[in-house]
TORZADO-147648 format. One record per atom (N, C-alpha, C): atom name; x, y, z. Coordinates in steps of 0.02 Angstrom, whole numbers. Example, Ala and Ser with C-alpha at 12.3 -4.5 7.8 and 13.67 -1.06 7.14 Angstrom:
2
{'N'; {660; -284; 390}}
{'CA'; {615; -225; 390}}
{'C'; {660; -165; 390}}
{'N'; {642; -112; 354}}
{'CA'; {684; -53; 357}}
{'C'; {645; 2; 394}}
***
This chain:
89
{'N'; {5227; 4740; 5159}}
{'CA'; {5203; 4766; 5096}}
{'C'; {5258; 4759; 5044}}
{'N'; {5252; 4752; 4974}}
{'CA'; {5278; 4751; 4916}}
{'C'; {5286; 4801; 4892}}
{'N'; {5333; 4809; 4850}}
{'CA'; {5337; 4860; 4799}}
{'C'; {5379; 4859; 4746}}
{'N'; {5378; 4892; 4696}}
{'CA'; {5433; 4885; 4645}}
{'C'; {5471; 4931; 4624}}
{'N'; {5537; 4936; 4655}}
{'CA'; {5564; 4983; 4626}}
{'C'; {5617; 4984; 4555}}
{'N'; {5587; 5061; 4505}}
{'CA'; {5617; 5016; 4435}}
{'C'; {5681; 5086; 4430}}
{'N'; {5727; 5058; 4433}}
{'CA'; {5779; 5098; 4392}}
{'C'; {5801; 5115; 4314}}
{'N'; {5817; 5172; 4260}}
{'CA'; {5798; 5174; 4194}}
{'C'; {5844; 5231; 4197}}
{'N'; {5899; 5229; 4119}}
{'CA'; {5934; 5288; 4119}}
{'C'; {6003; 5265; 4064}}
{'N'; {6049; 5288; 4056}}
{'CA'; {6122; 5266; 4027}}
{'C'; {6135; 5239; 4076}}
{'N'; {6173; 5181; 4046}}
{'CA'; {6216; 5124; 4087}}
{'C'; {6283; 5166; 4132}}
{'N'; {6278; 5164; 4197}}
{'CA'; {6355; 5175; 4224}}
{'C'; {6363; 5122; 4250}}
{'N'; {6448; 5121; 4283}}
{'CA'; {6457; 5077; 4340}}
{'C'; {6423; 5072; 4407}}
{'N'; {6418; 5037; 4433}}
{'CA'; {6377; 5036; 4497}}
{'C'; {6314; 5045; 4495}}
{'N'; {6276; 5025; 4462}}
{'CA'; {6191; 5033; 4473}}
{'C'; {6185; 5002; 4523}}
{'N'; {6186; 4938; 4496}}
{'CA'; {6146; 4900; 4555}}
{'C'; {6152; 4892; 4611}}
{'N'; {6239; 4922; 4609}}
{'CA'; {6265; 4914; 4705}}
{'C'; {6241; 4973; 4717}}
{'N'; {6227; 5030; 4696}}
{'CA'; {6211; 5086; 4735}}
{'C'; {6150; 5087; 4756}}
{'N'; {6100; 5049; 4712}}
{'CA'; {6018; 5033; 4726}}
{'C'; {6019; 4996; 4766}}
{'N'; {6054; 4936; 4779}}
{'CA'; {6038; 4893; 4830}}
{'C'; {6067; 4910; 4903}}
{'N'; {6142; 4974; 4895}}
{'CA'; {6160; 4984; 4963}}
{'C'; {6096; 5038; 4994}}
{'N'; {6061; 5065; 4937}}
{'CA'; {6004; 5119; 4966}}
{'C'; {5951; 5071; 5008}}
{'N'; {5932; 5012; 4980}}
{'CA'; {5895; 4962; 5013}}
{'C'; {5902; 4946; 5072}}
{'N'; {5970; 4922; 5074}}
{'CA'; {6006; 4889; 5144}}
{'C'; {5987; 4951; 5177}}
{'N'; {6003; 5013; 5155}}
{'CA'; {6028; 5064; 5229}}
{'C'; {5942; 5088; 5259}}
{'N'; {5899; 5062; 5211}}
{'CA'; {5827; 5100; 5236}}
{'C'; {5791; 5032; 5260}}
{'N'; {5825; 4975; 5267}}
{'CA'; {5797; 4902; 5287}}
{'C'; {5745; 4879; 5238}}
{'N'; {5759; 4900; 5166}}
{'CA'; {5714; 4879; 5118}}
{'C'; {5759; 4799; 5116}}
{'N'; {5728; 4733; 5091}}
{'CA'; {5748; 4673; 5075}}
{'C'; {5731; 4670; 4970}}
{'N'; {5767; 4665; 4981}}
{'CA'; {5769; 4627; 4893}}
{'C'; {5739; 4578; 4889}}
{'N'; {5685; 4563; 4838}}
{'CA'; {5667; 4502; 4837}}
{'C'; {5686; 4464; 4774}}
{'N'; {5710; 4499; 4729}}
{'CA'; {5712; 4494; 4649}}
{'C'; {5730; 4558; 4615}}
{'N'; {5755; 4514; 4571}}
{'CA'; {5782; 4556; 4514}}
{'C'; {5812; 4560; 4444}}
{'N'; {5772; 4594; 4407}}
{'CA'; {5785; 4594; 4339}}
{'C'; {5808; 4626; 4286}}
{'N'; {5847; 4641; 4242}}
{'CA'; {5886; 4700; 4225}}
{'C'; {5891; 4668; 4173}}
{'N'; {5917; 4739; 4110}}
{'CA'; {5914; 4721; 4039}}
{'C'; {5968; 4781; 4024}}
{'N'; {6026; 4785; 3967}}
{'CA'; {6027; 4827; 3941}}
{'C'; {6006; 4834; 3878}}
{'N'; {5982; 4905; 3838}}
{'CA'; {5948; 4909; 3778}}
{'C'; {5989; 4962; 3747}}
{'N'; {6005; 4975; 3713}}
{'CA'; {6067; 4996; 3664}}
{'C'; {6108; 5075; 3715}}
{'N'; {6124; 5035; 3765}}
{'CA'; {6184; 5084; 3791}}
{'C'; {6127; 5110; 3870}}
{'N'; {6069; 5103; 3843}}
{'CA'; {6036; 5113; 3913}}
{'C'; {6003; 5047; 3974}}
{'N'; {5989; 5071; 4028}}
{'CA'; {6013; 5021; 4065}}
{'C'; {5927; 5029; 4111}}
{'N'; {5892; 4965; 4117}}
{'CA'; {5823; 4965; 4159}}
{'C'; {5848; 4901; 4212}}
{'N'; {5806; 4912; 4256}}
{'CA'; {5805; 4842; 4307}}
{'C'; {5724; 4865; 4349}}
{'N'; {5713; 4828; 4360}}
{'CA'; {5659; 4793; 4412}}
{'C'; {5680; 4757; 4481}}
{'N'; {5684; 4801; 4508}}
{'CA'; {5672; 4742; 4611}}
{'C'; {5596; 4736; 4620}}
{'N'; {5586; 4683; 4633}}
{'CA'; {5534; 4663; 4677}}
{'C'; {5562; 4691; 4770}}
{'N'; {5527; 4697; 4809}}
{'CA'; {5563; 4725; 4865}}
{'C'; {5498; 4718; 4921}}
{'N'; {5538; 4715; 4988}}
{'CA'; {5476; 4704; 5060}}
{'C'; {5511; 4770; 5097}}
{'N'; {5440; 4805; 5080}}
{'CA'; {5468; 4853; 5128}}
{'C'; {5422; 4853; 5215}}
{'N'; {5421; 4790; 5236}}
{'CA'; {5400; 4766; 5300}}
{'C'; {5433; 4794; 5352}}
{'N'; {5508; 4809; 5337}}
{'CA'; {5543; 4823; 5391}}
{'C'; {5610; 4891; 5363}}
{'N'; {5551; 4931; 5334}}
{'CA'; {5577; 4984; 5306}}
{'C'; {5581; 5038; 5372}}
{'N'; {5639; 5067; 5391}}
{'CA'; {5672; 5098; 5430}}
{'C'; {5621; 5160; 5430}}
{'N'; {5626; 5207; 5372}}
{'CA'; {5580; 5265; 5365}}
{'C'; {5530; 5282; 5320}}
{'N'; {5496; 5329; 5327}}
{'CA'; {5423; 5341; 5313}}
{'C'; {5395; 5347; 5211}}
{'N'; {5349; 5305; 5211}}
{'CA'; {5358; 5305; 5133}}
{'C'; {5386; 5348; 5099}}
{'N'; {5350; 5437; 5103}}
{'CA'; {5373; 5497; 5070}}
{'C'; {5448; 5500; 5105}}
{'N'; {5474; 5489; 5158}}
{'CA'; {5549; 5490; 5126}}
{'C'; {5599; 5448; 5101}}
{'N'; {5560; 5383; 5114}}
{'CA'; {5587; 5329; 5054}}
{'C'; {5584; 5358; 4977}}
{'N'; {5538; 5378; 4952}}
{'CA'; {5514; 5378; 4895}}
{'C'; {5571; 5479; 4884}}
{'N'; {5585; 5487; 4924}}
{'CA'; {5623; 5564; 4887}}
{'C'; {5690; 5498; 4901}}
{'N'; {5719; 5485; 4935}}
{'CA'; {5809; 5467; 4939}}
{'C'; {5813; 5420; 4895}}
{'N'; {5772; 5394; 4862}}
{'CA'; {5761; 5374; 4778}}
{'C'; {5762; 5413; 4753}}
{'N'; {5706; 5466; 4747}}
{'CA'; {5727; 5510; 4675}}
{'C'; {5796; 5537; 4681}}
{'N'; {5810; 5573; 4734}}
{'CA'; {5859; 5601; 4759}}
{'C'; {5936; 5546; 4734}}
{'N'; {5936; 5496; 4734}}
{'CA'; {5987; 5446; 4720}}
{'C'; {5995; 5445; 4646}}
{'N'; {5933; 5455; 4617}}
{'CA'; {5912; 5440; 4537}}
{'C'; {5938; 5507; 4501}}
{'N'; {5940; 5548; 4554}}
{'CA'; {5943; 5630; 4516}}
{'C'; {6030; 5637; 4532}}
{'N'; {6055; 5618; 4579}}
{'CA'; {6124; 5599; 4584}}
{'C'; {6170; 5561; 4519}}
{'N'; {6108; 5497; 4510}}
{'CA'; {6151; 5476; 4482}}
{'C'; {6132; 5485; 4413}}
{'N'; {6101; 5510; 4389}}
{'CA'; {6090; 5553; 4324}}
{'C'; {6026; 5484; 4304}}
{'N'; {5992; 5456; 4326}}
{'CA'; {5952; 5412; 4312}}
{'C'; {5863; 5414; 4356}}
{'N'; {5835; 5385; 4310}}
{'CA'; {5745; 5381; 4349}}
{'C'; {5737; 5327; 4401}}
{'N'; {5737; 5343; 4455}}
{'CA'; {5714; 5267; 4512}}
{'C'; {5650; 5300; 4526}}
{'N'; {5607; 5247; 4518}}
{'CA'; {5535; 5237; 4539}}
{'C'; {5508; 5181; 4594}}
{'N'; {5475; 5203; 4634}}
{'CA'; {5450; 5166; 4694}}
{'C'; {5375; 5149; 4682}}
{'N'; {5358; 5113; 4673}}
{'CA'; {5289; 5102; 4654}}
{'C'; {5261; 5046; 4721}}
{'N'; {5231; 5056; 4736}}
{'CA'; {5188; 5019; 4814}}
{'C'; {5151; 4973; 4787}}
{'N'; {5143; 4910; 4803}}
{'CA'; {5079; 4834; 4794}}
{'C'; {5011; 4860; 4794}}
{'N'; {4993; 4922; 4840}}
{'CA'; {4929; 4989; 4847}}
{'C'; {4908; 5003; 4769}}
{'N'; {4955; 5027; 4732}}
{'CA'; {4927; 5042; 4691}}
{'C'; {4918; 5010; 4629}}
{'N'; {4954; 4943; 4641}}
{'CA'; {4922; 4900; 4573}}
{'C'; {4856; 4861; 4588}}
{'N'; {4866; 4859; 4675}}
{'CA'; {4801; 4823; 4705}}
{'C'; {4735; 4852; 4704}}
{'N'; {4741; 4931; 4684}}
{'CA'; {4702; 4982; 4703}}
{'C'; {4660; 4996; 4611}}
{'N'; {4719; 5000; 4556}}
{'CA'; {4688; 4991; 4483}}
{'C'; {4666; 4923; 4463}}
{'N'; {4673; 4873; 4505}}
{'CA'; {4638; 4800; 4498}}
{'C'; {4574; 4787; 4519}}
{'N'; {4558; 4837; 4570}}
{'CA'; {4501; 4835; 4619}}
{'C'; {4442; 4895; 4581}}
{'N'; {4464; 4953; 4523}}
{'CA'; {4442; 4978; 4482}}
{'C'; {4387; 4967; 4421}}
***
């Protein structure tokens, strides 16, 4: 399964290594990725397979927020389910 997770907030150091070591450690794969900064604040987009995701969606989806609320920033997990699910609408 797919999903996208979007990160959004003020620019620090380490975004993206800290998002992507959260990936590695839950066996999420990166598939892509896109990032912008916009006047001092900082968004990105992973595309991501969570096929061989270690643990269970709801606690994937808190050790994101939980990472996001750490790092003073919004990470969102959004599942392939539910864009497949407002398409099918």
């Amino acid at each position: 399964m797919k999903a996208f997770i979007t990160v959004s907030g003020k620019d620090t150091i380490g975004v993206i290594a800290r998002v992507s070591n959260q990936c590695a450690a839950l066996g999420i794969n990166v598939e892509d990725v896109t990032q912008r900064l916009l006047k001092g604040m900082f968004a990105m987009i992973m595309l991501v397979d969570l096929d061989h995701c270690t643990v269970s969606i709801d606690e994937m989806h808190q050790k994101f927020a939980d990472l996001g609320q750490e790092m003073g920033m919004q990470i969102v997990v959004t599942r392939q389910e539910v864009f497949d699910a407002m398409h099918n609408i």
